[in-house]
Each structure stands twice: as structure tokens, then as C-alpha cells.
C-alpha positions as a Python dict, from the first residue, in 0.01 Angstrom:
ca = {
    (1, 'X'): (0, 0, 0),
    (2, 'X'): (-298, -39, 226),
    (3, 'X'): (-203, -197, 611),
    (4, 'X'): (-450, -294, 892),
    (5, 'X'): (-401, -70, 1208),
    (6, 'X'): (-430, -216, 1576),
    (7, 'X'): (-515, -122, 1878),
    (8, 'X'): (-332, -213, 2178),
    (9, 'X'): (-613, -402, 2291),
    (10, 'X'): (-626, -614, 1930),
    (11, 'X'): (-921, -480, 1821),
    (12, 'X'): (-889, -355, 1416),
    (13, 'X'): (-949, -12, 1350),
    (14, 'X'): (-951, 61, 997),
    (15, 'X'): (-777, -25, 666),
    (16, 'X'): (-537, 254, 583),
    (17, 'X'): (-434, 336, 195),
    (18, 'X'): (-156, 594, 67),
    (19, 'X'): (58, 846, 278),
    (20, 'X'): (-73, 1010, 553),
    (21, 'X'): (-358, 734, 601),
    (22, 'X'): (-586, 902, 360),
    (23, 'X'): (-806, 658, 207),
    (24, 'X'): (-796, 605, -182),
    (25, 'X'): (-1135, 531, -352),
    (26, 'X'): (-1165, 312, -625),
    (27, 'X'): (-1423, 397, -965),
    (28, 'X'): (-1789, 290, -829),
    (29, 'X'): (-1909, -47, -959),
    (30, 'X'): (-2079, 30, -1272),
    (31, 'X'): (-2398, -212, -1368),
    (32, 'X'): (-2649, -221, -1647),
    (33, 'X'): (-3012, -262, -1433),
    (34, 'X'): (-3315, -456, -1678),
    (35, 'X'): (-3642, -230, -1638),
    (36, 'X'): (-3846, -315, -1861),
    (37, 'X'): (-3961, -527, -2196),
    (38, 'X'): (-4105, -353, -2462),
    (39, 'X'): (-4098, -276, -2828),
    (40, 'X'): (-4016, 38, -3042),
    (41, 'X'): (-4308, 256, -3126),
    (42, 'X'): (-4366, 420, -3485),
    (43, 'X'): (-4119, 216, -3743),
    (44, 'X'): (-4391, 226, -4015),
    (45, 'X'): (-4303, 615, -4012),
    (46, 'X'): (-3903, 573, -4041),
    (47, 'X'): (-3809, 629, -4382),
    (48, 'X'): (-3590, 276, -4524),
    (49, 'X'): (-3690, 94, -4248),
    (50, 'X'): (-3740, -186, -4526),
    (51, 'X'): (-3375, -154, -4628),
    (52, 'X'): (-3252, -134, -4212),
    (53, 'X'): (-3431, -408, -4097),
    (54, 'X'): (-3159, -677, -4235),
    (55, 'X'): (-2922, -465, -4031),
    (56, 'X'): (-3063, -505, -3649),
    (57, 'X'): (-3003, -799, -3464),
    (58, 'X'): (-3064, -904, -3173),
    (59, 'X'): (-2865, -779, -2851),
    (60, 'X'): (-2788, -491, -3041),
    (61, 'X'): (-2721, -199, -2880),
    (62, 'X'): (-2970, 136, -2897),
    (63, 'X'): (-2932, 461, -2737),
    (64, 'X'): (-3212, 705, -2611),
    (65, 'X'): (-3227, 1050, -2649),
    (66, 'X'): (-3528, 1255, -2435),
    (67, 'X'): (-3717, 1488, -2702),
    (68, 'X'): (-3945, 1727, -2446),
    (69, 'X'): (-4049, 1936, -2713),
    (70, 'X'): (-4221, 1661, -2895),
    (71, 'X'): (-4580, 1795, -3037),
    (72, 'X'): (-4723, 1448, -2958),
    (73, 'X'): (-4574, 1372, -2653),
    (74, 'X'): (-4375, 1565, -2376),
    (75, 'X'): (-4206, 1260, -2228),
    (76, 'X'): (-4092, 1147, -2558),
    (77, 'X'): (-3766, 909, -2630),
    (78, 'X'): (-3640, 861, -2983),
    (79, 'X'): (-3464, 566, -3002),
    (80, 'X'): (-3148, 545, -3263),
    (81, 'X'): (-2922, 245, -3352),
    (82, 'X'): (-2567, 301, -3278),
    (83, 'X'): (-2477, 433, -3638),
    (84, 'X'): (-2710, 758, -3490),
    (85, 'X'): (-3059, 634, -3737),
    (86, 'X'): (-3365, 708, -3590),
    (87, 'X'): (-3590, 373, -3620),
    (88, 'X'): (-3874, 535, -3401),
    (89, 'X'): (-3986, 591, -3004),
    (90, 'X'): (-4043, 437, -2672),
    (91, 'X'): (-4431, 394, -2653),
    (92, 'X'): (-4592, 649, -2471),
    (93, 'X'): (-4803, 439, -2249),
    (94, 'X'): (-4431, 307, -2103),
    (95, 'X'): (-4221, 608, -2142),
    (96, 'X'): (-4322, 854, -1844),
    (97, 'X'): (-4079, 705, -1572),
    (98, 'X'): (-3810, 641, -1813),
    (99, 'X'): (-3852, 997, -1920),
    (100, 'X'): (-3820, 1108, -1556),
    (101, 'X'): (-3527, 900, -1496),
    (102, 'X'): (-3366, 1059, -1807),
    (103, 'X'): (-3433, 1399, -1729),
    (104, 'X'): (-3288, 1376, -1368),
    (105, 'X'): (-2925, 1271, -1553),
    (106, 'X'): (-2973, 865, -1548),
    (107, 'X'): (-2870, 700, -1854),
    (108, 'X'): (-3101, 477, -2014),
    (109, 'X'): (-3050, 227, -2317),
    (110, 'X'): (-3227, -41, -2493),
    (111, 'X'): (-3076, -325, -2673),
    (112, 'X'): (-3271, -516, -2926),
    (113, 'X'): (-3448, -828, -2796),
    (114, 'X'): (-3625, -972, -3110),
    (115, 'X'): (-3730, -885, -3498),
    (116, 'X'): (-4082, -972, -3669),
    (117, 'X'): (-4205, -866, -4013),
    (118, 'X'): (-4583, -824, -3953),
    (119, 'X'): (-4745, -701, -4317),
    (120, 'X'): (-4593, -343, -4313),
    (121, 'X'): (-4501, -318, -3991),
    (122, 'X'): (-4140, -427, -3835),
    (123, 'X'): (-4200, -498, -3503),
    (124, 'X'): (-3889, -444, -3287),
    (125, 'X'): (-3864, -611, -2944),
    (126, 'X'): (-3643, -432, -2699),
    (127, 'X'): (-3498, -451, -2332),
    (128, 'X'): (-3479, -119, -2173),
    (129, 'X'): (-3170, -94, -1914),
    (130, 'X'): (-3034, 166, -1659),
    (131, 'X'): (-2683, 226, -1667),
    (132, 'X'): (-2546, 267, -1301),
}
């Protein structure tokens, strides 16, 4: 157990933890940052997205997955639901920083912020976040 050292003029020194003195670290405070609002790019190319839709709901939960090698787009991110189904990108005109962030080892997700059936084309609202 931790214990408050003294000095002999009562002025604190430190907080010490486990033998020795040696000072025990707890896990750093992990936080989910908001970045950005925005929707998923390219649904009216997912295959089923018809039959999906009924499926996503709000505050789900989406992970992002950098694809570099992407014909169309270098700083690509697909975007899949948590069963692993692709239901389409971040939008290129928002994706460079988060594709920066990615590729220096941050971990970005999105969660699903709202759902609109607009003729053939499911529009899906999301939140991007930055796991710390």
C-alpha cells in the first residue's frame, strides 16, 4: 500500500507505492475523442444494401480499416459493421487526416448517427471518434 513520506521539516515529498518505493502505474485513462460528422460514401455500390439497411441502427458501432492501395483513392477507409460487411467508405474530401491518424497507429471508429432512404440511395449518417 501507497504511504505519504515526510520530511523533517513537514514538507511532503512524494507518494510511495509497493516495496522498495517503486512507484506502480495504473492502465492510462482510455477515452473515445468526437472528430468529426459525416456520412458513409458509396452504399449504392454495396451489394444487399437493400436487405442490410433494416439491420443498422443508430449508435451502432463501425470499424475502419485504411485501404492505401485503393485505385481511386490512396487515403482510403472502408468502413464495415461489426459483423465484418463492407457498407462503403469515408468520403474522400474528409478522409486525408483520418487516414494520417490511422496510418501513424491511432485507432479510429465511427458509430452510426442516423438512417435515410433517399430514392436508391441509403444515406448513412456517422460520428467519427478517436480511441485514446
Amino acid at each position: 500500500m501507497g504511504e505519504i513520506s515526510v520530511s523533517n521539516q513537514g514538507q511532503l515529498i512524494g507518494l510511495l507505492h509497493g516495496k522498495g518505493g517503486g512507484l506502480t502505474l495504473e492502465k492510462p485513462f482510455e477515452r473515445d475523442i468526437f472528430l468529426f460528422d459525416t456520412h458513409i460514401a458509396g452504399t449504392t455500390h454495396v451489394e444487399g444494401i437493400e436487405e442490410l439497411a433494416p439491420h443498422l441502427n443508430e449508435g451502432d458501432r463501425l470499424d475502419f480499416f485504411r485501404e492505401p492501395d485503393n485505385a481511386y483513392d490512396g487515403h482510403a477507409i472502408v468502413i464495415r459493421n461489426a459483423d465484418g460487411v463492407k457498407l462503403g467508405y469515408v468520403p474522400k474530401a474528409d478522409n486525408v487526416i483520418f487516414a494520417r491518424l490511422m496510418d501513424a497507429g491511432k485507432l479510429l471508429f465511427g458509430k452510426i448517427s442516423s438512417k435515410e432512404q433517399k430514392g436508391k440511395w441509403l444515406k448513412i449518417g456517422i460520428k467519427v471518434f478517436l480511441h485514446e
